[in-house]
C-alpha positions in Angstrom: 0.0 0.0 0.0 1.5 3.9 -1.0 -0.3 7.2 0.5 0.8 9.8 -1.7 0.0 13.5 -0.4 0.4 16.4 -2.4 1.3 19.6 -1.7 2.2 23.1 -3.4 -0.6 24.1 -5.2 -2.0 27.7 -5.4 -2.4 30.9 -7.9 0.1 31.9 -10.3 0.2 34.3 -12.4 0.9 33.1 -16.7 4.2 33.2 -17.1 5.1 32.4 -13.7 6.5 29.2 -11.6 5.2 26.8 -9.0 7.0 23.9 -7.4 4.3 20.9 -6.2 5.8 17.9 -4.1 4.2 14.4 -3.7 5.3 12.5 0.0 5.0 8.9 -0.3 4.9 6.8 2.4 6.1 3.1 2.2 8.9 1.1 2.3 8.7 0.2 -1.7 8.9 3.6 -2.9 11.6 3.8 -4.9 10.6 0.5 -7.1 7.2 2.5 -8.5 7.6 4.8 -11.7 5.8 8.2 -10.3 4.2 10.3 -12.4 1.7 13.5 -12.4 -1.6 13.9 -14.2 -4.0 16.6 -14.3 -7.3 17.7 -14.4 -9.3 20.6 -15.8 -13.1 21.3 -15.2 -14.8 19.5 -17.6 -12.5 18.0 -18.9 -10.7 14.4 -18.5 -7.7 13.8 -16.0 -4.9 13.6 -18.4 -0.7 12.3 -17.9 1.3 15.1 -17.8 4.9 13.2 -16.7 6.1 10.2 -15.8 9.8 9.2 -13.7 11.0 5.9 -14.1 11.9 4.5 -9.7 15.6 5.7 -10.0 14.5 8.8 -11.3 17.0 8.2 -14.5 14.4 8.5 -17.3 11.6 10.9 -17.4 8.9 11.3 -20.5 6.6 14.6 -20.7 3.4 15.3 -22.6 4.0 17.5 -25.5 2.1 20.4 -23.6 4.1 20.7 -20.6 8.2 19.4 -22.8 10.5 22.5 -22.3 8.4 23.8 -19.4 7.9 21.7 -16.7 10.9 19.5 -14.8 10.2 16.6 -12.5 13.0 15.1 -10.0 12.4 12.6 -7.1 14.5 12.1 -3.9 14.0 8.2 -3.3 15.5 9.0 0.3 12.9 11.3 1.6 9.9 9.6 -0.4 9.6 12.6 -2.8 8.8 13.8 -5.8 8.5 17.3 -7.1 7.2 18.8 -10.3 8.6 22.0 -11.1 6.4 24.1 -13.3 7.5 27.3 -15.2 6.2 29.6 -17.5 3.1 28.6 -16.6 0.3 29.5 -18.7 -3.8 29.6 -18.2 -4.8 26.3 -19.9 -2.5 25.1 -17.3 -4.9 25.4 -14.6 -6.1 22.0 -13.5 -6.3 19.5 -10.4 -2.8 18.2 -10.4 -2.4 14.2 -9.3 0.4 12.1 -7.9 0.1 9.0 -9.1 2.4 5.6 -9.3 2.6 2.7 -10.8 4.5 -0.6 -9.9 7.1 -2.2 -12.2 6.9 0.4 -14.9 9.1 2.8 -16.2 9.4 6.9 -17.8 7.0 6.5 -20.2 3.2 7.4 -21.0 0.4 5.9 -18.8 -2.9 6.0 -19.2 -4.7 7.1 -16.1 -6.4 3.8 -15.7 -3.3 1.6 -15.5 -2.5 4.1 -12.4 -2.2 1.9 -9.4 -2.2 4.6 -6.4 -3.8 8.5 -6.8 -3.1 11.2 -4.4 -5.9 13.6 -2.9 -4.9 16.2 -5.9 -3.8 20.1 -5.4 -5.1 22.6 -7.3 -3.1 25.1 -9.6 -4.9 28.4 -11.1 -3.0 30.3 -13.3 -4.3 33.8 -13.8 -3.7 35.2 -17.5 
């Protein structure tokens, strides 16, 4: 079993930066791939990055690549997703989420096998 809590969310203003962490608890943490998804009002809940357990590898939807960074610390059961130049569509329920033996690459949010409580991010144009 993984708890995953996130935490960082808030308002931003377009063009701006926000940092979200994800604490895991569990002994196994650093054998699941992490990743964050997101979702908009009205919308689906949608991958947005994946980290392979070592934190090696990463893969990033087109509509975040250049922008947004993601690291974990397998000491401190952490993972962070660092989000710059943030823009208006990017305003969304953000989710933890990980998955056991997989790696860095796309998931879809059904083959997600633990899902944090979700943070919100509002960017303000």
């Amino acid at each position: 079993q993984v708890q995953l809590v996130e935490s960082g969310g808030g308002l931003v203003q377009a063009g701006g930066s926000l940092r979200l962490a994800c604490s895991a608890s569990g002994r196994t943490f650093s054998t699941y791939a992490m990743g964050w998804f997101r979702q908009a009002p009205g919308k689906e809940r949608e991958f947005v990055v994946a980290i392979s357990p070592s934190g090696g590898s990463t893969y990033f939807a087109d509509s975040v690549k250049g922008r947004f960074t993601v690291s974990r610390d397998n000491a401190k059961n952490t993972i962070y997703l660092q989000m710059n130049s943030v823009k208006p569509e990017d305003t969304a329920v953000y989710y933890c989420a990980a998955r056991a033996r997989y790696g860095a690459y796309y998931w879809a949010p059904t083959h997600v096998n633990y899902w944090g409580q979700g943070t919100q991010v509002t960017v303000s144009s």
